[in-house]
Every structure is written in structure tokens, then in C-alpha cells.
C-alpha positions in Angstrom: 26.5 43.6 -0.8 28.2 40.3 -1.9 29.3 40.3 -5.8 26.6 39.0 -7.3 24.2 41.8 -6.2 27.5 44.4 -6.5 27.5 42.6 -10.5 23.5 42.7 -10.4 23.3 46.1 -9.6 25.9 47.2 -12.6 24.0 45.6 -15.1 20.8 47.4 -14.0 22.2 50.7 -13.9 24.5 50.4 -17.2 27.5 51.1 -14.2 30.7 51.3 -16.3 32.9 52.9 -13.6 33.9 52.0 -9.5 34.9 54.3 -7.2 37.4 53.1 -4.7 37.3 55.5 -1.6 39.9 54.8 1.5 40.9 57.0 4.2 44.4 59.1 5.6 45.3 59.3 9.1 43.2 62.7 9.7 40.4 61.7 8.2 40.0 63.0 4.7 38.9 60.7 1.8 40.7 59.7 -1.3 39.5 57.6 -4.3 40.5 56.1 -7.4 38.5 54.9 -10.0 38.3 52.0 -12.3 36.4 50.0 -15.0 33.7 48.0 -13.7 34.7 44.8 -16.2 37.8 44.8 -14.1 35.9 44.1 -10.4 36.6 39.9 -10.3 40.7 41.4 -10.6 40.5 44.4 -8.3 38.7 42.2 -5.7 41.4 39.6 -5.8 44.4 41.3 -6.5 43.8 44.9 -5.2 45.3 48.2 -6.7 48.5 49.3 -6.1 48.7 53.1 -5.2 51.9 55.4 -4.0 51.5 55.3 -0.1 54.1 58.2 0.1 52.0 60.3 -1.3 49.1 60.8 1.0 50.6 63.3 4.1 51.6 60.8 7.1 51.0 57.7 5.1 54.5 56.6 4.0 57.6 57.3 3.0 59.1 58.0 -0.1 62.0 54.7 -0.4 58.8 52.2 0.1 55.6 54.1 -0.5 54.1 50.7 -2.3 50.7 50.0 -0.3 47.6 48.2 -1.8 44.1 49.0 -1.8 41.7 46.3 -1.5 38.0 46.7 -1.6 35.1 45.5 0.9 32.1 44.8 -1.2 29.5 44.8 1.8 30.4 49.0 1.8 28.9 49.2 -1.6 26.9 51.8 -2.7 25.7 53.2 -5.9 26.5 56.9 -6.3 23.5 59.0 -6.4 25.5 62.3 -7.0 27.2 61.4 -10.0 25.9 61.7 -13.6 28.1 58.3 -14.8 26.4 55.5 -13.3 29.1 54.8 -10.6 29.4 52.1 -7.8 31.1 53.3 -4.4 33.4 50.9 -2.5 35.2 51.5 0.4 39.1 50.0 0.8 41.1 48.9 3.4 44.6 49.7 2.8 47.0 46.5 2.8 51.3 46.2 2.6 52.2 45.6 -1.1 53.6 41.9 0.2 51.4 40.8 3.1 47.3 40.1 3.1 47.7 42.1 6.3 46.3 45.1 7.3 48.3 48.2 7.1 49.5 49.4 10.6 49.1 53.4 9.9 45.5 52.5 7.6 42.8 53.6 9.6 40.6 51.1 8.4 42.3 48.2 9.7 42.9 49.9 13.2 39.1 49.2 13.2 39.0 46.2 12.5 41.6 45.5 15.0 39.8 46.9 17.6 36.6 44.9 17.1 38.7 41.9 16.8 40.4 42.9 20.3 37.6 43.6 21.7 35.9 40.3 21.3 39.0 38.6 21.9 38.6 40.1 25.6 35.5 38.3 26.3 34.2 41.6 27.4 31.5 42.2 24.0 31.1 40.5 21.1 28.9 43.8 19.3 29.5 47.0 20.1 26.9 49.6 18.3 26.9 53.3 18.2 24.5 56.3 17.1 26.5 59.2 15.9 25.1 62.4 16.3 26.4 64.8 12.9 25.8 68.4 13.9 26.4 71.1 10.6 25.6 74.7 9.4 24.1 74.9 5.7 24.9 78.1 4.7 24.1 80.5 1.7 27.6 81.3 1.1 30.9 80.3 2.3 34.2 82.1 1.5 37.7 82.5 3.2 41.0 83.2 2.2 44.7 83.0 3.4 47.5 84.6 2.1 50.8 86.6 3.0 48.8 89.8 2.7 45.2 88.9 3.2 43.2 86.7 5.6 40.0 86.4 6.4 36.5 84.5 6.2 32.8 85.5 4.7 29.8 83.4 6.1 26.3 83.9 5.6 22.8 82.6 5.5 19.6 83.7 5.4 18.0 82.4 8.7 20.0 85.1 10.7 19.5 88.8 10.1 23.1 89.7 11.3 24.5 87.6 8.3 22.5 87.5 5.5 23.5 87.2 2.0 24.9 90.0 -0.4 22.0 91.3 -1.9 19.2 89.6 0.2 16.9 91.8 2.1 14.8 89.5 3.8 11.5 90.8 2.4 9.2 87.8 4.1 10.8 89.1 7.4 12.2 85.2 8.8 15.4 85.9 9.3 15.9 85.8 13.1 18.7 86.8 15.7 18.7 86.7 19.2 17.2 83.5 19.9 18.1 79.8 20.1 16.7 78.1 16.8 16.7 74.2 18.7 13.8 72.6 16.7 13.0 75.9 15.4 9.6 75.3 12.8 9.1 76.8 8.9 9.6 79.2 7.8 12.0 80.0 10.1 13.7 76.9 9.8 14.8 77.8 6.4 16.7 74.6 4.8 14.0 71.9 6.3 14.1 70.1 3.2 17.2 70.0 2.5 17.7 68.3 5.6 14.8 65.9 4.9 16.6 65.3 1.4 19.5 64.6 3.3 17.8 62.0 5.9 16.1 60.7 3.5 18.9 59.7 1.5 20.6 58.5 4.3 17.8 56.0 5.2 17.2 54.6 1.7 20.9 54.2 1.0 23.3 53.6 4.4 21.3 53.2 7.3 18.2 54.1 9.4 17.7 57.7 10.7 16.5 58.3 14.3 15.4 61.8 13.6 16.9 65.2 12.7 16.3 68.8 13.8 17.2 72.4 13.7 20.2 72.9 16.1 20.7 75.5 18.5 22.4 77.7 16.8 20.3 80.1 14.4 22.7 80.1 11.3 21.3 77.1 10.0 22.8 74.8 12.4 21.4 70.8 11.8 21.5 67.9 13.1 20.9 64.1 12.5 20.8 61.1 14.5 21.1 57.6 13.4 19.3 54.2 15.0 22.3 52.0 16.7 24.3 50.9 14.2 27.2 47.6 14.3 31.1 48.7 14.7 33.1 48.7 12.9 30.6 49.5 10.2 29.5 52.8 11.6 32.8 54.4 10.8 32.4 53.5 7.3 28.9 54.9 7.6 30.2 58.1 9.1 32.6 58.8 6.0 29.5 58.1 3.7 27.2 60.5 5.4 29.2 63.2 5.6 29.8 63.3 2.0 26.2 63.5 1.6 25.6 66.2 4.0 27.9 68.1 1.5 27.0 66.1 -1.9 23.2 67.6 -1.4 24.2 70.9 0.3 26.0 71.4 -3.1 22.5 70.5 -5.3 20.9 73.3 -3.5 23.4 75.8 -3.8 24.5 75.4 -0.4 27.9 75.4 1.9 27.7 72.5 4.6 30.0 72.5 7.4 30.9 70.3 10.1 33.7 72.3 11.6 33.1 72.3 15.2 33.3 76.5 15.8 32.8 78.2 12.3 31.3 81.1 13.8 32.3 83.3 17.3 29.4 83.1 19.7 27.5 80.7 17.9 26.9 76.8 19.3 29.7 74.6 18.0 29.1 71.6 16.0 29.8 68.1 17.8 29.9 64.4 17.1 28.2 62.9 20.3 28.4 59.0 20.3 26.1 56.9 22.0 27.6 53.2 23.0 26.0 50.1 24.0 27.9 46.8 24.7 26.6 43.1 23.9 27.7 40.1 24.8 25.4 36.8 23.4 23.0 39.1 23.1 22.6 40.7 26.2 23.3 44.3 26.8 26.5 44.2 29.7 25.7 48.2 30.4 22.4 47.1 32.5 22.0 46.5 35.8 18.9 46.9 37.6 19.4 48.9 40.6 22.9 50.4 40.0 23.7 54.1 39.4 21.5 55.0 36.4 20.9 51.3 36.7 24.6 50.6 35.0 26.5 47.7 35.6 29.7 47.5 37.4 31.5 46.7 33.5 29.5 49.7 32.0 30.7 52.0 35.4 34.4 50.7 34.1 34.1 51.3 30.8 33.0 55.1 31.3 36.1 55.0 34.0 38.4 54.3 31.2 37.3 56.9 28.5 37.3 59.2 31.7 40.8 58.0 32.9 42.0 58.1 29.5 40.0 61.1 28.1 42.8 63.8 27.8 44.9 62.1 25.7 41.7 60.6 23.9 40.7 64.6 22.6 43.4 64.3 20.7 41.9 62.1 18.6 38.5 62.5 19.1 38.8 66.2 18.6 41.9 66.7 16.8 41.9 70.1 15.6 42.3 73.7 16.8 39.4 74.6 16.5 38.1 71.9 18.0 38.9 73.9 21.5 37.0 77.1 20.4 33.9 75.0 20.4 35.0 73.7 24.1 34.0 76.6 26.2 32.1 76.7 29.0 28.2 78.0 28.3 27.6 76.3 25.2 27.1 72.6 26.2 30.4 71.9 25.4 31.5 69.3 27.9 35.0 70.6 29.5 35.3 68.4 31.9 36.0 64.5 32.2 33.1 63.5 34.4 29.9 61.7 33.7 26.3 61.9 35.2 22.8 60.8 34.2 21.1 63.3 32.1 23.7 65.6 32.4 24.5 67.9 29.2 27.5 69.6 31.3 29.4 65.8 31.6 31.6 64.5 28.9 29.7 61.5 29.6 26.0 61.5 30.0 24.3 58.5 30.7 20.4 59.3 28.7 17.6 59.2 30.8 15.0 57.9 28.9 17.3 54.9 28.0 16.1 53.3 30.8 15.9 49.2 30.3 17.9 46.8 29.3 17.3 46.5 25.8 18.4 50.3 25.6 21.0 51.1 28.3 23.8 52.7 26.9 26.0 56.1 27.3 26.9 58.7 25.1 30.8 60.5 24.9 29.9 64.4 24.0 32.9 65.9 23.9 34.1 64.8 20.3 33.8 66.4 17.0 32.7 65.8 13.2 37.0 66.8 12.6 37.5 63.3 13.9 38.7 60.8 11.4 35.9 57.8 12.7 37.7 55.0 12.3 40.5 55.9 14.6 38.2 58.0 17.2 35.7 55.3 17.9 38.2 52.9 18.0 40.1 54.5 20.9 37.0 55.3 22.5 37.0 51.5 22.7 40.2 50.4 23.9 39.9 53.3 27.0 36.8 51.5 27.9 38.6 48.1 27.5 41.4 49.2 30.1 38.9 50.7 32.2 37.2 47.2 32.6 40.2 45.1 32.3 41.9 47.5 35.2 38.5 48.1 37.1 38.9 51.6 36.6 36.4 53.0 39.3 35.3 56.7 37.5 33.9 57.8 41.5 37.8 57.1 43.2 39.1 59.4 40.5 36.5 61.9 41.0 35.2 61.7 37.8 31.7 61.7 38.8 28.5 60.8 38.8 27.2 64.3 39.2 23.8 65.3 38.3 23.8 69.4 38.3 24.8 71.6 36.1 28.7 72.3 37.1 28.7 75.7 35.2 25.8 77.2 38.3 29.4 76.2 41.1 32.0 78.7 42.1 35.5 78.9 39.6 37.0 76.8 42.7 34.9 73.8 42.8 35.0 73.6 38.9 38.4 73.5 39.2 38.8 70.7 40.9 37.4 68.7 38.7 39.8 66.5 36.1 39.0 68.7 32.5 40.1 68.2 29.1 43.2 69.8 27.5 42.8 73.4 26.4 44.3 73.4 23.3 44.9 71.1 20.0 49.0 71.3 21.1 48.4 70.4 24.8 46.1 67.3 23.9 49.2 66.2 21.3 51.7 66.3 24.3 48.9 64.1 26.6 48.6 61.6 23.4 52.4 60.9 23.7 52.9 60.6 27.1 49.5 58.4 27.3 49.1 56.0 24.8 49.8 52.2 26.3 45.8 51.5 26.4 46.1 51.8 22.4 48.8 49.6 21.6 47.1 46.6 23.4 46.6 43.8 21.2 48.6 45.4 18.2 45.3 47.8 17.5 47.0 50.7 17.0 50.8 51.4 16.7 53.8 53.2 17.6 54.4 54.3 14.0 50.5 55.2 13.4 50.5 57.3 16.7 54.1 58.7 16.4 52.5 60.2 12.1 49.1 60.9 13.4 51.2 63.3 15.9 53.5 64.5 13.3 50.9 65.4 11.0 48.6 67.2 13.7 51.9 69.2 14.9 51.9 70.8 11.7 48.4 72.0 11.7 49.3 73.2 15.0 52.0 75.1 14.3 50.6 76.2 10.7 47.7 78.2 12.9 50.3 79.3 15.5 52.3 81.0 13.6 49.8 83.2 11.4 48.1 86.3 12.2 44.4 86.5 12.2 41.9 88.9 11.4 41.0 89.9 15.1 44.8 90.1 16.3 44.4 93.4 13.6 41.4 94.8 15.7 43.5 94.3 19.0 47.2 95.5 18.0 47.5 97.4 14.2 47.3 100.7 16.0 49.4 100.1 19.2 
């Protein structure tokens, strides 16, 4: 939107308020709100907010930071009762029209501006793939005395709600639920509401599906979509996924491993590269007919993918979803068709107006702007290094590594086992980000900082299943 169809569309619905959304460093949202008579002053002059507030963001002696909207991210808010228009804001230094070194935002913005700068691409689109449970109910607790979790829905007979007794018998268990039919498929149209909101409102849906796993796992795809604007998209369709979970009565999740022996929930993106036009991935008679840039690229997310997980999947629980035997992709190697890679290369993308690859490893705990944007400058030092993925045995493989022996899988490079141990690759590996002033040592040195903490904040409790192993020893 420009302003005159922003200032169109608040006469139409009678808007009186805005709702100025920006993101922290992990990725949650935050918003402030505002009269709409004010927009012409907020768009020129911002909205000053306490930086040293918001965990990681800044400190207490200069915490001044400005918020200034981008009007082509507006959206009418469909979810609240007060006519509301959404906005989404870059975060700016009190004194300077620049963008803020630890704002997300702006690290996105600087990577697309790098990136073109290169001469490598000059568009760069992506298809996110959103993977969540929609559950009945949804309780957990933490305390000094207590701890402990409560999840159930009625699509799986070992979980089902207090009080339900599945009297149409279509609760299941026991089997995989991938593009499982009604009336098994029990929240269908809440998904459909969900796409369908999606479509009308922030971009065009590929498809969507019931997910592997049978407690009302999801998914939804988007069509290729323009960086840096997918990242914005991301934040808005998360919220949805939760906004109408919540009209129905419903719990969504996009935590990668809610559940013990249930498939985790990823965020696979697929990339393509452009350059005036013409897709720089293809090449007719390569490997999976990629061309030597595309085979660089994938050598620098490969190269570069342990310290990557750490933003890409930057919680602990991230690395309960990465096991081997769920299609979690363990290890940093790529391969066409190949479900078992952290890079598979899609077989039925197969000309040039559709080659592209698709990172699987990552996660929906991934704040977008600063995961996609890494995913970017790996690739750019893969290319602008000729990072050959085959010297560093990352691949191409086409089998399924999980049918070799323990020794052979060894020996293949694999990604960090834990949250902490991806932290300590982050610090010792992060040159390829600071290229071009797209990220920073500050921004890296907080995001860190603020990830240690969550670290040692699991670490150092007890959990419900340590009672089942050691209370009576």
C-alpha cells in the first residue's frame, strides 16, 4: 500500500486506530498503537519507544530508538473488533535515518542490498513451508514445585480431551496422518480458514495439508514470494495461524518438538536466485541441472551450516526435533530429491523457470528476518569463495543415509547437537555475516547473550521425566 490507499482504506472501514508491529532479536513481536489522524506525523517523524526495554535490544543509559513504519506492509486487521490498520516498523537510532544495527528488520534490508551489490542476484524469492499442531487444549506450567505440560486433541485416541470419548470413533493412533482425508482430518477447515485468509490478505498459497504427525499436525506452503518481503510475510502468517486457531477454540503451535515421538514441526525454505530476469540456479546438464553459482551457493550454507542452526534453529528444542528417523535433516549435505539432506534439490523443479533448492533443517522458532538473511550471506561466500560442496564432502547423495552403517554416517559433516553447541559454532564462525555491514558484532555478540540464557534457563531445571528416571534412586 502507498498512503493514499493506506488513507483510502481508513475512511472505508471507519479505521480510528494503527497498530505499529516490529520485531526483537529472537523473534517475537511487539506493537504500539496510535490514532489514525496522526499517520502523515508518524510516517515522517516516527515514534520514539524505550529500546532498553525489549531483552537484547539496548541498554539502559541510551535505550532511545525510533520506530518508523513501512506502508507497503499494511494490512487491515481482520481479528480485531476496532477497525484497525497493521503496519510493520523498522527500527531506526533516535539521531540517524539509519537502520538500527541490532533491528532485525534492517539486517534484511541490508542483506538484499548486499546481495545485489555483489552482482551475484538482483531478486531472491523464497516459499516457506509453516508446519503446526492445532490442538484441543494446551496447558503447561513451571514453578519451584511443579512442572509439567497437558496436550491434547481429538484426532489421536492416546490424547484426547478431558471429557471427550470419541463416540464417531475418528480418533486414530498408530498411523502417519500425511494428507490424511475428513473426518479424520479433524481441523480441515480451520486450515482452509487459515489459507484462505492468507491468500486474500498477504500472499498466494501453494497448497496446505495434514502433516505427518496424527495430533493435528498442518502444514502450508506459499507460491515464491520477493525477499525481503517474505520475512515480513512470515511474522504476519504466523499470527494468523494463531489469531484463527484462537476463533475456534483452538491452541496452535509452531514449536518444532511439542510432543515425544511425534514428527517435529519445521520451516523448510525453498530459494531461487535472479539476475535480469533469469534464474542463475539453472543449468542444463549439470547435477540436478544446477549451475556452477547455484552448486556454490548450497556449498556455502553447507560450509557455513553449523554455525547457521544457531540462527535458523535457535532453540533447544529445536534439537529434539533433529533426530534421526523423522525426516529431520542431521547432516550438512545435499542431494536431489533427498528428504534425509539438509539440502534437497526438488525433483519436479526441473526447468529453468523453476530451479531452485530448498534448506530443511530450520524451524518456525526462527526469528525470519535474521534466519533468511544469513541463509543468504552463506550462499554469498560460498559463490564469492567458489565453495565446492563435493571437496568438502557435503554431497550430492541421492539415498537415504539413515539405511548406512553408524560408521559411514559418521563421517559425514552434521549439524550441532544441541542449542549450546550451535551458540559456541556462531561465535567462532561468523565473518560471512559481517560482510558488507549486514549484520554486526553487537547484534551477534546480544543475539548470543540472549540465546545463552534460554540455554542455561532449561539446563538448569528439572523436568518431568528426570522424576521417572531418578526420584526413587
Amino acid at each position: 500500500m502507498d498512503m493514499q490507499s493506506v488513507q483510502e482504506l481508513i475512511r472505508e472501514k471507519k479505521v480510528k486506530n494503527i497498530d505499529l508491529k516490529y520485531v526483537d532479536l529472537v523473534g517475537r513481536w511487539y506493537h504500539i498503537n496510535f490514532p489514525a489522524r496522526r499517520l502523515a506525523y508518524v510516517m515522517e517523524n516516527g515514534i520514539p519507544f524505550d529500546g532498553s526495554s525489549i531483552p537484547g535490544m539496548r541498554n539502559v543509559e541510551s535505550g532511545d530508538l525510533i520506530l518508523m513504519p513501512d506502508l507497503s506492509t499494511a494490512r487491515y486487521d481482520g481479528f480485531n473488533e476496532n477497525p484497525t490498520i497493521q503496519i510493520i516498523c523498522s527500527i531506526r537510532e533516535a539521531d540517524s535515518t539509519d537502520g538500527y544495527k541490532k533491528d532485525p528488520r534492517s539486517v534484511a534490508e541490508r542483506a538484499f542490498s548486499y546481495l545485489k551489490e555483489t552482482g551475484i542476484a538482483d531478486e531472491i524469492l523464497w516459499i516457506p513451508e509453516f508446519e503446526f499442531n492445532l490442538l484441543d487444549e494446551a496447558v503447561y506450567y513451571n514453578s519451584k514445585h511443579k512442572a509439567g505440560y497437558r496436550l491434547s486433541t481429538r484426532e489421536n485416541k492416546e490424547a484426547l480431551p478431558f471429557e471427550y470419548e470419541d463416540s464417531e470413533a475418528t480418533a486414530l493412533t498408530h498411523r502417519k496422518g500425511y494428507h490424511l482425508d475428513r473426518p479424520y482430518d479433524r481441523h480441515a477447515n480451520v486450515r482452509e480458514e487459515i489459507s484462505d485468509y492468507i491468500e486474500a490478505n498477504i500472499c498466494p498459497i501453494r497448497y496446505h495439508h495434514h502433516e505427518v504427525g496424527i495430533s493435528s499436525q498442518q502444514e502450508i506452503e506459499t507460491e515464491l514470494a520477493p525477499f525481503p518481503k517474505i520475512a515480513d510475510d512470515i511474522m504476519y502468517i504466523k499470527d494468523v495461524i494463531k489469531q484463527v486457531a484462537h476463533k475456534h477454540g483452538l491452541a496452535a503451535t509452531l514449536m518444532p518438538k511439542p510432543m515425544h515421538d511425534e514428527a517435529g514441526n519445521g520451516m523448510h525454505f525453498h530459494m531461487l536466485l535472479k539476475k535480469n530476469g533469469r534464474n542463475i540456479l539453472y543449468r542444463k546438464g549439470g547435477y540436478a541441472d544446477l549451475s556452477e553459482d547455484a552448486l556454490h551457493f548450497i556449498g556455502g550454507i553447507l560450509h557455513h551450516g553449523r554455525s547457521l542452526v544457531a540462527i535458523t534453529n535457535p532453540s533447544t528444542n529445536s534439537y529434539k526435533r533433529l533426530l534421526p528417523g523423522f525426516e529431520a535433516p542431521v547432516k550438512l549435505i545435499f542431494g536431489l530429491a533427498n528428504r534425509s539432506a539438509a539440502i534437497r534439490i526438488p525433483k519436479y523443479a526441473n526447468s529453468e523457470d523453476n530451479k531452485r533448492f530448498e534448506f530443511r533443517t530450520g524451524d518456525a522458532t526462527c526469528n525470519p528476518y535474521l534466519a533468511t538473511s544469513a541463509l543468504i550471506m552463506a550462499g554469498i561466500d560460498g559463490i564469492r569463495n567458489r565453495i565446492n560442496p563435493t571437496e568438502h564432502n557435503h554431497g550430492p547423495y541421492d539415498e537415504d543415509i539413515f539405511s548406512w552403517s553408524e560408521e559411514r554416517r559418521a563421517e559425514l559433516p552434521a549439524i550441532p547437537a544441541s542449542l549450546g553447541e550451535a551458540l559456541e559454532e556462531l561465535k567462532k564462525d561468523h565473518d560471512y555475516l559481517l560482510q558488507g555491514g549486514v549484520f554486526s558484532k553487537m547484534l551477534i555478540d546480544g543475539f548470543v547473550d540472549e540465546k545463552v540464557k534460554e540455554v542455561n534457563a532449561v539446563n538448569e531445571r528439572p523436568t518431568p521425566y528426570e522424576m521417572n528416571l531418578y526420584f526413587s534412586l
